[in-house]
PyMOL Python script that loads the backbone (N, CA, C, O; Angstrom):
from pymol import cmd

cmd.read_pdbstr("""\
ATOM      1  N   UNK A   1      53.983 -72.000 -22.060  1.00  0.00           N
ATOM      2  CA  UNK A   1      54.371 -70.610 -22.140  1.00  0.00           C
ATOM      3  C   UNK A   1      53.181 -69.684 -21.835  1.00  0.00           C
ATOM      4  O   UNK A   1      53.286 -68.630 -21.207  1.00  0.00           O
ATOM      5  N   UNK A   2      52.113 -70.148 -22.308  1.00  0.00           N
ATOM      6  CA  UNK A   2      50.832 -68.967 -22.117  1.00  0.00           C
ATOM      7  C   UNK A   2      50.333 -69.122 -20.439  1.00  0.00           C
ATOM      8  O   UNK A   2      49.735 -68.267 -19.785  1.00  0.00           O
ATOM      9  N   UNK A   3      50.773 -70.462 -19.989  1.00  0.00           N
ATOM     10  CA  UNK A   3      50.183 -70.404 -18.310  1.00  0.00           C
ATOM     11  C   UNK A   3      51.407 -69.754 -17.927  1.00  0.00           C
ATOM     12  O   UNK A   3      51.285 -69.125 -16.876  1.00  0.00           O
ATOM     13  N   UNK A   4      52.466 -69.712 -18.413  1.00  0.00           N
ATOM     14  CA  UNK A   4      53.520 -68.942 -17.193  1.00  0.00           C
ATOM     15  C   UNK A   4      53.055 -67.182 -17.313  1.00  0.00           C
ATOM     16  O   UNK A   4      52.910 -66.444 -16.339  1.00  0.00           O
ATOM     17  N   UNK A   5      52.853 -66.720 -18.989  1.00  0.00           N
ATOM     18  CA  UNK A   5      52.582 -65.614 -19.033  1.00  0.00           C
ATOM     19  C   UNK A   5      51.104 -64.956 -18.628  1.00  0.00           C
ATOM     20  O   UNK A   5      50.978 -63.732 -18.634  1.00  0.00           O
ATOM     21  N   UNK A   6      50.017 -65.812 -18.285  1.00  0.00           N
ATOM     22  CA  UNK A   6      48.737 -65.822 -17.659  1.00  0.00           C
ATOM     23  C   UNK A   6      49.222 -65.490 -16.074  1.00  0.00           C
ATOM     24  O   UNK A   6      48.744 -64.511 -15.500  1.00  0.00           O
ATOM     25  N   UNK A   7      49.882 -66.084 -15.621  1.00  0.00           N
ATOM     26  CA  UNK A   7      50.316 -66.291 -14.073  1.00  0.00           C
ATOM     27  C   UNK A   7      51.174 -65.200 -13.479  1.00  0.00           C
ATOM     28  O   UNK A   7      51.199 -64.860 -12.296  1.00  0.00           O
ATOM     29  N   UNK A   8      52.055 -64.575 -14.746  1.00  0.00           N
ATOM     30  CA  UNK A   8      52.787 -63.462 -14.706  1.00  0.00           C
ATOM     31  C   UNK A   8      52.140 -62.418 -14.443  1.00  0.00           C
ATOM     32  O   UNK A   8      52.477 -61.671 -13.525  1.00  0.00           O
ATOM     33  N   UNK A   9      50.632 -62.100 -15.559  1.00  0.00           N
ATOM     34  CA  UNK A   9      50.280 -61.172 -15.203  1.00  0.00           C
ATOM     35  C   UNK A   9      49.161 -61.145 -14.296  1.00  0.00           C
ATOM     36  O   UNK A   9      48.789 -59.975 -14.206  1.00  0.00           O
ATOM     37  N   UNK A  10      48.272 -62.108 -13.394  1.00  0.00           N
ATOM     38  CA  UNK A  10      48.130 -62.559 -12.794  1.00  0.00           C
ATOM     39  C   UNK A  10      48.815 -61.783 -11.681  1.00  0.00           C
ATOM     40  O   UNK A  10      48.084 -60.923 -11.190  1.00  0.00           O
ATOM     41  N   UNK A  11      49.958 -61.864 -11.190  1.00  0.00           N
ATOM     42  CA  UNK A  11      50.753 -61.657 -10.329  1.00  0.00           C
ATOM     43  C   UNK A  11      50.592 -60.138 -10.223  1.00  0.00           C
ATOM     44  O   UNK A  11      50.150 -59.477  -9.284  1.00  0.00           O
ATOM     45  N   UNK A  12      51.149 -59.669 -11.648  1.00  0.00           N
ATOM     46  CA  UNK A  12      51.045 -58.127 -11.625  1.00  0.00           C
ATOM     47  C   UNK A  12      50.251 -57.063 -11.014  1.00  0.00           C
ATOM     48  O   UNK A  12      50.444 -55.954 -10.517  1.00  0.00           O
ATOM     49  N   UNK A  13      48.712 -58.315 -11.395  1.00  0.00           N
ATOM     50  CA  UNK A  13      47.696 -57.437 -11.225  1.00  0.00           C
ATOM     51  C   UNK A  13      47.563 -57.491  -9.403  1.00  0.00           C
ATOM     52  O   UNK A  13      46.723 -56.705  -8.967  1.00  0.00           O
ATOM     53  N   UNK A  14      48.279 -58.303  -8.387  1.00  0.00           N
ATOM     54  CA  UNK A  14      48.092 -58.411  -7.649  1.00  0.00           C
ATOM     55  C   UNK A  14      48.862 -57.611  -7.004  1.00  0.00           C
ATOM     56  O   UNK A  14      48.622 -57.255  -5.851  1.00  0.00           O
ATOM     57  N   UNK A  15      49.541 -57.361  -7.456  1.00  0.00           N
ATOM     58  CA  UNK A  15      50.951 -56.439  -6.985  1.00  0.00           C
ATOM     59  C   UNK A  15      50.462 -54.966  -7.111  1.00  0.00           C
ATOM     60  O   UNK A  15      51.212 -54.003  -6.956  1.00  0.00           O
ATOM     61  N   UNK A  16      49.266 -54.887  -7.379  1.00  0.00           N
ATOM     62  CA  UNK A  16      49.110 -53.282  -7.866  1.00  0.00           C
ATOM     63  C   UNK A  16      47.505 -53.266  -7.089  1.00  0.00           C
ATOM     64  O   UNK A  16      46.774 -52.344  -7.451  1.00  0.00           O
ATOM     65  N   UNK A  17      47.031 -54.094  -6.208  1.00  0.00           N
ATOM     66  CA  UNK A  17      46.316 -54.174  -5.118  1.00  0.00           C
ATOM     67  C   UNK A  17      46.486 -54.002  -4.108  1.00  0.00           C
ATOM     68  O   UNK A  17      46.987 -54.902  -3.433  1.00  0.00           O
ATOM     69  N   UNK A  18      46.174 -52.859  -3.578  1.00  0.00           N
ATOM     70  CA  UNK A  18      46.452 -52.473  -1.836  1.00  0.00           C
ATOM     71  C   UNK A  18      46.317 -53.036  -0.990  1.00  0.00           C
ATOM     72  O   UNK A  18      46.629 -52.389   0.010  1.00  0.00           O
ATOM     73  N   UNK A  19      45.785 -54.589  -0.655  1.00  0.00           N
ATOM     74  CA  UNK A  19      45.271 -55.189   0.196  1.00  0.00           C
ATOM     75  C   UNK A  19      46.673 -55.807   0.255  1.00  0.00           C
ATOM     76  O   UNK A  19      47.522 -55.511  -0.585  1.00  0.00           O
ATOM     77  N   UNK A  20      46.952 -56.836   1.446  1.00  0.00           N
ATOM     78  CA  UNK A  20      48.628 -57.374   2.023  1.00  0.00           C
ATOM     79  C   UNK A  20      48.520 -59.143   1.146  1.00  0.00           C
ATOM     80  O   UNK A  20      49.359 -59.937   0.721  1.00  0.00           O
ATOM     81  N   UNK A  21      46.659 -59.100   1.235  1.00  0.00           N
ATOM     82  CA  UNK A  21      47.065 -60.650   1.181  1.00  0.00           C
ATOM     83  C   UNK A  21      46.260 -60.789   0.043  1.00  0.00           C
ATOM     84  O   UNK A  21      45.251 -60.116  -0.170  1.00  0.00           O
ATOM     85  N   UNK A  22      46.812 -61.863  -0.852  1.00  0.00           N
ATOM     86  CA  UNK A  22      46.036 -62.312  -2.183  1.00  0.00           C
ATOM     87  C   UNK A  22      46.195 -63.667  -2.585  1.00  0.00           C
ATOM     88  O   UNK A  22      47.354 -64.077  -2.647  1.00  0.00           O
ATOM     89  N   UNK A  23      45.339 -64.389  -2.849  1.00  0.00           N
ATOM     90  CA  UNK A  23      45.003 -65.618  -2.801  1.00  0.00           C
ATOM     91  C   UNK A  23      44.467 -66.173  -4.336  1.00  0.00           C
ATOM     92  O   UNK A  23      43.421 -65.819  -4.880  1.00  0.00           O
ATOM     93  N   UNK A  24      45.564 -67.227  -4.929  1.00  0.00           N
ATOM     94  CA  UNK A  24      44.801 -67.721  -6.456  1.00  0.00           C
ATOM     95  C   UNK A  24      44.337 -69.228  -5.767  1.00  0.00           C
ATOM     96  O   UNK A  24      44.988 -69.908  -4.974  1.00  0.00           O
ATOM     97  N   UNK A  25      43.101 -69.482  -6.298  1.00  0.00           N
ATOM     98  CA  UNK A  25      42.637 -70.589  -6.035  1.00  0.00           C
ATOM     99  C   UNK A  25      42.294 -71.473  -7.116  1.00  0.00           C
ATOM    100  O   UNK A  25      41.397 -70.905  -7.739  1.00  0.00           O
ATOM    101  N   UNK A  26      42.647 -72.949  -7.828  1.00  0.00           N
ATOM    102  CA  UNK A  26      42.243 -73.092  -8.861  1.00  0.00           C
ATOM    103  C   UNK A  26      41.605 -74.508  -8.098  1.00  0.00           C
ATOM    104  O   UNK A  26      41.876 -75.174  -7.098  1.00  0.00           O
ATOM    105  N   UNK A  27      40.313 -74.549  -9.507  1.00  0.00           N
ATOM    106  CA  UNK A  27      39.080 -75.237  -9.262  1.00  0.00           C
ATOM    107  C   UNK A  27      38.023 -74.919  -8.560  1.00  0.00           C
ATOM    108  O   UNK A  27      37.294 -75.685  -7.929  1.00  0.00           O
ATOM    109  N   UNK A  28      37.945 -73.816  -8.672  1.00  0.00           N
ATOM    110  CA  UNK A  28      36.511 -73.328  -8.044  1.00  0.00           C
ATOM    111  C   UNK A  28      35.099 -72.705  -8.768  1.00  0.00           C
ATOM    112  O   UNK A  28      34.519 -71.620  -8.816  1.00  0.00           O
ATOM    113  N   UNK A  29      34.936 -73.923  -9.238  1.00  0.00           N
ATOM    114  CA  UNK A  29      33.548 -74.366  -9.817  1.00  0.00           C
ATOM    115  C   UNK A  29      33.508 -74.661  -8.440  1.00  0.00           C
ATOM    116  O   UNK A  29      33.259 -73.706  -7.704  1.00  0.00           O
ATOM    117  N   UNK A  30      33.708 -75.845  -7.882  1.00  0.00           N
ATOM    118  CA  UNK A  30      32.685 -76.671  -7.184  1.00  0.00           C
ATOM    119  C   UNK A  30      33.727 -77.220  -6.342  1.00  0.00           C
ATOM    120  O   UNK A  30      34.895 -77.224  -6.732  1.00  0.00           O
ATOM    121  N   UNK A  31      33.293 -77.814  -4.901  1.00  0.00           N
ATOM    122  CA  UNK A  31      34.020 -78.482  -4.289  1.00  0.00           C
ATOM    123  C   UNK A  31      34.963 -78.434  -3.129  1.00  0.00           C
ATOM    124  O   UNK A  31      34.635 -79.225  -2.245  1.00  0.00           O
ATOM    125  N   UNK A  32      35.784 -77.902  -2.935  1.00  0.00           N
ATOM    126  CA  UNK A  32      36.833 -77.415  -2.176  1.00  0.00           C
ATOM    127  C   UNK A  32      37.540 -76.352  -2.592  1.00  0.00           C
ATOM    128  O   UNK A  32      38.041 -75.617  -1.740  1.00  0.00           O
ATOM    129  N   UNK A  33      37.700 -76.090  -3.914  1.00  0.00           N
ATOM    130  CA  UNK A  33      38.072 -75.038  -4.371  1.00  0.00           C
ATOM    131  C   UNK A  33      36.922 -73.763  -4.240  1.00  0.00           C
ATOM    132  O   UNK A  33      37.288 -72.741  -3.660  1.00  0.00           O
ATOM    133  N   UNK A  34      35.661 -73.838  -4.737  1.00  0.00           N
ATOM    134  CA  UNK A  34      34.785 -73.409  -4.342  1.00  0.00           C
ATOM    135  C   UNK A  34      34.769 -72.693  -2.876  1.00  0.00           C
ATOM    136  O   UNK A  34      34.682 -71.471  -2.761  1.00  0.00           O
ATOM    137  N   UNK A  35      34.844 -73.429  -1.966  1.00  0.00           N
ATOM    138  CA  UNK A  35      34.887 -73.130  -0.550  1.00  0.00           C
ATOM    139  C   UNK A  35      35.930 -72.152  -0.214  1.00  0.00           C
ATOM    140  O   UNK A  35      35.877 -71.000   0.218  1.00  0.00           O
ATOM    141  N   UNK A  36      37.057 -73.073  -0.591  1.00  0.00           N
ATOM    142  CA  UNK A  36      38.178 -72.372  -0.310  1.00  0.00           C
ATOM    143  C   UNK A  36      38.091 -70.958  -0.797  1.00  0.00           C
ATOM    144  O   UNK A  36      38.202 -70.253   0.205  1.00  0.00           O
ATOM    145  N   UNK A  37      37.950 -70.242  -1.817  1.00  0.00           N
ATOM    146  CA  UNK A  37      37.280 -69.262  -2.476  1.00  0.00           C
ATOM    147  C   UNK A  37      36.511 -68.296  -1.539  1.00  0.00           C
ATOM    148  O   UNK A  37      36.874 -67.195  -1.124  1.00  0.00           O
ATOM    149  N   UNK A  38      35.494 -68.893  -1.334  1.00  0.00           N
ATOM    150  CA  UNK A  38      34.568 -68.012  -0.653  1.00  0.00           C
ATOM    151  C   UNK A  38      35.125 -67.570   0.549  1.00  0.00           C
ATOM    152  O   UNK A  38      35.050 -66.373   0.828  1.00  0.00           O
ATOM    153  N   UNK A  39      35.767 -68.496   1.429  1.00  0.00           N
ATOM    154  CA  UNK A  39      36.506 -68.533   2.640  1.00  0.00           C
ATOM    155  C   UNK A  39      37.254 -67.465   3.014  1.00  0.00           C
ATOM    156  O   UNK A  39      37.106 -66.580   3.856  1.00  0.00           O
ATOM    157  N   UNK A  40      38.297 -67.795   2.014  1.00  0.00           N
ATOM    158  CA  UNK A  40      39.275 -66.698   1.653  1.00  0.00           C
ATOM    159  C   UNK A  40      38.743 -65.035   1.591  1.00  0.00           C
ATOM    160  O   UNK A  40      39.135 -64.065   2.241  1.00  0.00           O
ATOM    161  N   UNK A  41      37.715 -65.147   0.558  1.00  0.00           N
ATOM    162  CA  UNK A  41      37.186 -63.728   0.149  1.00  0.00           C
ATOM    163  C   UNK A  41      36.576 -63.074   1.845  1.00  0.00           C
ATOM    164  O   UNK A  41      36.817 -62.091   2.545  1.00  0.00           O
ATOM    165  N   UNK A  42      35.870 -64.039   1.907  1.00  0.00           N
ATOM    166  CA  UNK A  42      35.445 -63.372   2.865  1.00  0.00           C
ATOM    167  C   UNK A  42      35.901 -62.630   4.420  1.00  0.00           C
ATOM    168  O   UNK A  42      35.354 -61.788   5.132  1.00  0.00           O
ATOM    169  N   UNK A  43      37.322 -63.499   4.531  1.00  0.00           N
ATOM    170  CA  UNK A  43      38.386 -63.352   5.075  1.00  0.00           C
ATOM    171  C   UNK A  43      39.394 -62.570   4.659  1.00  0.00           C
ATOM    172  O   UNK A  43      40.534 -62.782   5.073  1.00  0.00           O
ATOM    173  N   UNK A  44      39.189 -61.813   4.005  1.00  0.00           N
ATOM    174  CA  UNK A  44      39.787 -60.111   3.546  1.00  0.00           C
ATOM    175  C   UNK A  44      40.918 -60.759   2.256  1.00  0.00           C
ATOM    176  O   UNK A  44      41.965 -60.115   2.320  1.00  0.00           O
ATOM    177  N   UNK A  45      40.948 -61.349   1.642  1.00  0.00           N
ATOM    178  CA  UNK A  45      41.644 -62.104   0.663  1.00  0.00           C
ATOM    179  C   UNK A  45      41.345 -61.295  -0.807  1.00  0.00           C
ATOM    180  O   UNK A  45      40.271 -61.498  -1.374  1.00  0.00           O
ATOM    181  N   UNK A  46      42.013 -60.677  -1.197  1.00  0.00           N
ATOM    182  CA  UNK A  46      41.416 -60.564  -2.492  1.00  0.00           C
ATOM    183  C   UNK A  46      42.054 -61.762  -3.121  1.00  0.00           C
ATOM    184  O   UNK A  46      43.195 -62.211  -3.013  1.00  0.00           O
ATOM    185  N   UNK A  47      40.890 -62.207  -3.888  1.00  0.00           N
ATOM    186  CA  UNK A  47      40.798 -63.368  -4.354  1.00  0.00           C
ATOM    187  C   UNK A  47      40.625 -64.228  -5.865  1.00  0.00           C
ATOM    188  O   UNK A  47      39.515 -64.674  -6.154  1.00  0.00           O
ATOM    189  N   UNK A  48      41.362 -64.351  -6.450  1.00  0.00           N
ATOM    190  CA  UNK A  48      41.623 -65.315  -8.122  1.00  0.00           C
ATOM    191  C   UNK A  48      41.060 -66.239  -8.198  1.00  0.00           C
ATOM    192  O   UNK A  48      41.736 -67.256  -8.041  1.00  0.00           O
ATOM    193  N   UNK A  49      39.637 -66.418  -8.458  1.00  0.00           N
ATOM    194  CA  UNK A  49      38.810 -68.092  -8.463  1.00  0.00           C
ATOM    195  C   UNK A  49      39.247 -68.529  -9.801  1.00  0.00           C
ATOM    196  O   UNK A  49      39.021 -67.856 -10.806  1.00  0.00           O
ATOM    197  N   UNK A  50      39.863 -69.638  -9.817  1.00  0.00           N
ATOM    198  CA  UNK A  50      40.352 -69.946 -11.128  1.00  0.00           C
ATOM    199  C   UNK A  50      39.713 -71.529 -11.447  1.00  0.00           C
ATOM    200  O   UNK A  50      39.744 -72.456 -10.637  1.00  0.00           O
ATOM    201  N   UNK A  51      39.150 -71.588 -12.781  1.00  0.00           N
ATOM    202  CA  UNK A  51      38.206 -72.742 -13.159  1.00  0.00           C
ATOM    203  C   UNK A  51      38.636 -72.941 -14.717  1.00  0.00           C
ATOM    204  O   UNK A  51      38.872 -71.991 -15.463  1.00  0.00           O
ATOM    205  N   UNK A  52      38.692 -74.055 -15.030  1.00  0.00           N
ATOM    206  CA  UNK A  52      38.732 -74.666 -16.574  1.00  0.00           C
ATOM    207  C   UNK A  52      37.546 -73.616 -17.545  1.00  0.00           C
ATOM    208  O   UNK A  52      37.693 -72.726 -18.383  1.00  0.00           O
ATOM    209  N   UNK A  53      36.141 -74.409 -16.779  1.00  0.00           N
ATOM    210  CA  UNK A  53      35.563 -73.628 -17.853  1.00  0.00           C
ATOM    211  C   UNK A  53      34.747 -72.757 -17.052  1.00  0.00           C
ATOM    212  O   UNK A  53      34.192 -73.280 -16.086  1.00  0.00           O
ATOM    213  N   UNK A  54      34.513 -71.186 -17.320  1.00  0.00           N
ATOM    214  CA  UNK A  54      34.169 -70.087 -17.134  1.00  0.00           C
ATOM    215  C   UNK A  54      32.517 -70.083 -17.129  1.00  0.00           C
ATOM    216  O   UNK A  54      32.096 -69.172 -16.416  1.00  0.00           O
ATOM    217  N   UNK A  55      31.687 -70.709 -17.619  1.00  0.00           N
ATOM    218  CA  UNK A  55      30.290 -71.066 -17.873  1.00  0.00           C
ATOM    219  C   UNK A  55      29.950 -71.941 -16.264  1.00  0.00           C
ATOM    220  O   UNK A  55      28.831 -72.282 -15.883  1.00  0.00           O
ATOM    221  N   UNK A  56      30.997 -72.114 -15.669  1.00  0.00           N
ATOM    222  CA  UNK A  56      30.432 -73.037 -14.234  1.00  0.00           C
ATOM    223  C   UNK A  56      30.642 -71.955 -12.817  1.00  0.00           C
ATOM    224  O   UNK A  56      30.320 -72.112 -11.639  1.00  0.00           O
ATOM    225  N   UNK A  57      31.219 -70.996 -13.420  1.00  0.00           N
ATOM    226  CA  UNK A  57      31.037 -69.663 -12.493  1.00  0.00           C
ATOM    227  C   UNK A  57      30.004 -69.006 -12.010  1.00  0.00           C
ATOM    228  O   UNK A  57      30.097 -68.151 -11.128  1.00  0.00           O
ATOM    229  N   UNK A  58      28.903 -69.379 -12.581  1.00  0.00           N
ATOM    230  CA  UNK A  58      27.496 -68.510 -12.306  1.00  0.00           C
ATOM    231  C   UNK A  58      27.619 -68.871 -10.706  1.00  0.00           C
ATOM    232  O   UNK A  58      28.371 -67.960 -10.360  1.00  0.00           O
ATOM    233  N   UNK A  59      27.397 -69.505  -9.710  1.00  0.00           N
ATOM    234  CA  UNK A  59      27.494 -69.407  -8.336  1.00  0.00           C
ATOM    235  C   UNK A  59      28.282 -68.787  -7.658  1.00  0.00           C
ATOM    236  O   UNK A  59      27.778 -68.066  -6.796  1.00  0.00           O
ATOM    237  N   UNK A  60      29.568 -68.811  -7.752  1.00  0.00           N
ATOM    238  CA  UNK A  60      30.553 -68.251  -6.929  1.00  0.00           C
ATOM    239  C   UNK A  60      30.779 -66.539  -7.391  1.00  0.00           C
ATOM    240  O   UNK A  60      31.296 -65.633  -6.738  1.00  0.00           O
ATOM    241  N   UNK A  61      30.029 -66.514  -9.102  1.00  0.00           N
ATOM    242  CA  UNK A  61      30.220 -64.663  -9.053  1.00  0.00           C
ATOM    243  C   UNK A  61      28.517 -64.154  -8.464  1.00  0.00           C
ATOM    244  O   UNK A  61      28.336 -62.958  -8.235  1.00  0.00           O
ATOM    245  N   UNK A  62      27.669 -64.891  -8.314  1.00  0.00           N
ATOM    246  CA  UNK A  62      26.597 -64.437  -8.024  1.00  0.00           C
ATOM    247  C   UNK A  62      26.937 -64.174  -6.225  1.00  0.00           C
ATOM    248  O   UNK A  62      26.592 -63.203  -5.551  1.00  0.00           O
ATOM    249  N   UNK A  63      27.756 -65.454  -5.761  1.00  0.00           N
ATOM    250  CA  UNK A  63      27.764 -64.771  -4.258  1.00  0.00           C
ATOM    251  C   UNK A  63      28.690 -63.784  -4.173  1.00  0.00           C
ATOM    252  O   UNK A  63      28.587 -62.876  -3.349  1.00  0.00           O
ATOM    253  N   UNK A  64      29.648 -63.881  -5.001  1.00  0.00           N
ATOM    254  CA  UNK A  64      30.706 -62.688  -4.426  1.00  0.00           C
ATOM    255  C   UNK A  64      30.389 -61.366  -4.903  1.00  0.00           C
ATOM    256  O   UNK A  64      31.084 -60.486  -4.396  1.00  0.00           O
ATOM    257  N   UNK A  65      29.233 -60.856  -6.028  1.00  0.00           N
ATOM    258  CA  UNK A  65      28.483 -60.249  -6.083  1.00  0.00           C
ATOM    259  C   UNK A  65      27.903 -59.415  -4.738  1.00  0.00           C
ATOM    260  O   UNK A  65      28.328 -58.304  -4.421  1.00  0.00           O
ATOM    261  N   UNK A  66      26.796 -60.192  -3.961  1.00  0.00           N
ATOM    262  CA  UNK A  66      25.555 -60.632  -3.698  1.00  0.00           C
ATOM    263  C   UNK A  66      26.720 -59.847  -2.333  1.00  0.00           C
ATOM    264  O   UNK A  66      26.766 -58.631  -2.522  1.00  0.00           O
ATOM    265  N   UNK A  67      27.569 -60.274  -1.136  1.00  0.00           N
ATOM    266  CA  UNK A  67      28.863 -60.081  -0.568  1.00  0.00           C
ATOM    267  C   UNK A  67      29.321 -59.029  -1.006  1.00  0.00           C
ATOM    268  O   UNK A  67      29.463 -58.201  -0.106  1.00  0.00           O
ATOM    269  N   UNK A  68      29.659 -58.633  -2.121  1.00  0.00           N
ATOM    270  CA  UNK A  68      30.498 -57.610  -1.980  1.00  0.00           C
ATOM    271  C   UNK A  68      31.760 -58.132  -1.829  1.00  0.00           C
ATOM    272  O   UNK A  68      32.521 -57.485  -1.110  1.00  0.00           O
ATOM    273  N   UNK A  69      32.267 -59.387  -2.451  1.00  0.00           N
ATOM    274  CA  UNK A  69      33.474 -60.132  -1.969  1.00  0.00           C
ATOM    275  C   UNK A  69      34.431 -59.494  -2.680  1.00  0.00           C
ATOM    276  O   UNK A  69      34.157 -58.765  -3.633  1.00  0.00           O
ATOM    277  N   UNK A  70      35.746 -59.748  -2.226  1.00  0.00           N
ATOM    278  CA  UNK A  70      37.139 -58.807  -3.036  1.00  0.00           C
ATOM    279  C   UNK A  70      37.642 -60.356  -3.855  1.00  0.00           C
ATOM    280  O   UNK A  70      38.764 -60.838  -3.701  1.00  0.00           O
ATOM    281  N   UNK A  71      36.644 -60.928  -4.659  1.00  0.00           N
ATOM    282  CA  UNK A  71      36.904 -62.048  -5.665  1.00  0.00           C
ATOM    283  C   UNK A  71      36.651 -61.722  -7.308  1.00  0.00           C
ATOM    284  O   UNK A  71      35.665 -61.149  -7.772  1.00  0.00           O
ATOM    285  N   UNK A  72      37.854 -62.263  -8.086  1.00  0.00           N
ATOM    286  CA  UNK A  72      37.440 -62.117  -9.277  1.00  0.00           C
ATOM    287  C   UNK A  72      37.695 -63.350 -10.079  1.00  0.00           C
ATOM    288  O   UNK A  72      38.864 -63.733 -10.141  1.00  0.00           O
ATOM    289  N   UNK A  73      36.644 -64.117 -10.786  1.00  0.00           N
ATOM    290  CA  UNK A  73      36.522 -65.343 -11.553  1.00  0.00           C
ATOM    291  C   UNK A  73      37.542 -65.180 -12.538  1.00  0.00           C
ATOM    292  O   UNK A  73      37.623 -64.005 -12.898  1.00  0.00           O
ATOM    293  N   UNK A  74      38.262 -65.869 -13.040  1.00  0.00           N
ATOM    294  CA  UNK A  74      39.255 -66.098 -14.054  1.00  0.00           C
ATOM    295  C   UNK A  74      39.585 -67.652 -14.725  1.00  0.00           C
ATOM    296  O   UNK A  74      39.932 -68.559 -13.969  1.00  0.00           O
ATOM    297  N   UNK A  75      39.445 -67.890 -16.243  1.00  0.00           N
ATOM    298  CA  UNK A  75      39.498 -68.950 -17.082  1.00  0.00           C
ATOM    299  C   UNK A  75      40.812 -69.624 -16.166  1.00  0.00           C
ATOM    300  O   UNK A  75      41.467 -68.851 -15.467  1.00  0.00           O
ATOM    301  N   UNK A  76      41.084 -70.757 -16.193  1.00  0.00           N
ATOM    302  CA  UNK A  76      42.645 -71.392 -16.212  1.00  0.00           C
ATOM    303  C   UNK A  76      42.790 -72.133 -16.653  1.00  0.00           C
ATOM    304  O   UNK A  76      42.734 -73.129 -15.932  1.00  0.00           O
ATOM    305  N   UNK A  77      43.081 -72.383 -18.070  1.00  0.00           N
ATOM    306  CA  UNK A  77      43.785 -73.425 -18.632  1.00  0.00           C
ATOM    307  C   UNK A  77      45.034 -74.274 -19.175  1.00  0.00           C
ATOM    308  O   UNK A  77      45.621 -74.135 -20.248  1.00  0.00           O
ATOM    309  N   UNK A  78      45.278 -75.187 -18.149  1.00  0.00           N
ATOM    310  CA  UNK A  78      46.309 -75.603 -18.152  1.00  0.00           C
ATOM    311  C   UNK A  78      46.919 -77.225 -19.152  1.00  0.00           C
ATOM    312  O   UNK A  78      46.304 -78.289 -19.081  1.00  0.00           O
ATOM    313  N   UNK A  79      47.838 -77.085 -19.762  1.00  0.00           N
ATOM    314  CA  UNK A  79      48.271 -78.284 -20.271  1.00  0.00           C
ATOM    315  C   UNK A  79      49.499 -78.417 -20.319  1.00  0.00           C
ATOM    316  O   UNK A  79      50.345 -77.534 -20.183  1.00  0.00           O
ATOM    317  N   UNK A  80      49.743 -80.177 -20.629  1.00  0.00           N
ATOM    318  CA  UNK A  80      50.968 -80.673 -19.914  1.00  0.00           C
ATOM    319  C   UNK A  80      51.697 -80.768 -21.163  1.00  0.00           C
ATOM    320  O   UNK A  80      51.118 -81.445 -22.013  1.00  0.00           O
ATOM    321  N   UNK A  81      53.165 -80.113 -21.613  1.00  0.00           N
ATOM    322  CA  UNK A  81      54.181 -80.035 -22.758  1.00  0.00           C
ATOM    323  C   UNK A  81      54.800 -81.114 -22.652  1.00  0.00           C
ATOM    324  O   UNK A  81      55.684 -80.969 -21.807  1.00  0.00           O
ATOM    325  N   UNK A  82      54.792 -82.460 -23.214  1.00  0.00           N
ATOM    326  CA  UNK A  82      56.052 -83.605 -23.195  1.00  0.00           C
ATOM    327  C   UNK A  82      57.315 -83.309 -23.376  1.00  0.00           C
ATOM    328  O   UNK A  82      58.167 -84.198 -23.347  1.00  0.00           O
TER     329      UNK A  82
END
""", "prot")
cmd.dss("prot")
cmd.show_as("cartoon", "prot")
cmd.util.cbc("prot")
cmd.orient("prot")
């Protein structure tokens, strides 16, 4: 229930951004998500870097900083309900 209502507003906030295109990316600490991230941003994306834990962000907000990127870091934590 809290990832659908995270994702909801999530959405909202994207919906109330002037730009056409918006992009959530999850796992971008490191890796492909990471990339994908930067990619995106830099490619006129405003952009949702979404990571487990928030403490592994120091790189990707220092470049999108550093850029001027249309990216904003965000917690995502997700778990599975049996």
């Amino acid at each position: 229930m809290k990832l659908l209502i995270y994702i909801t507003l999530l959405l909202f906030f994207a919906m109330s951004i002037k730009e056409s295109k918006v992009a959530v990316v999850t796992g971008s600490s490191s890796g492909i998500g990471y990339q994908t991230a930067i990619l995106l941003a830099r490619n006129g994306f405003s952009t949702f870097a979404t990571m487990r834990s928030i403490e592994k962000s120091k790189n990707i907000t220092e470049i999108a900083k550093k850029e001027k990127l249309p990216l904003q870091v965000n917690s995502l934590m997700l778990m599975m309900i049996p």
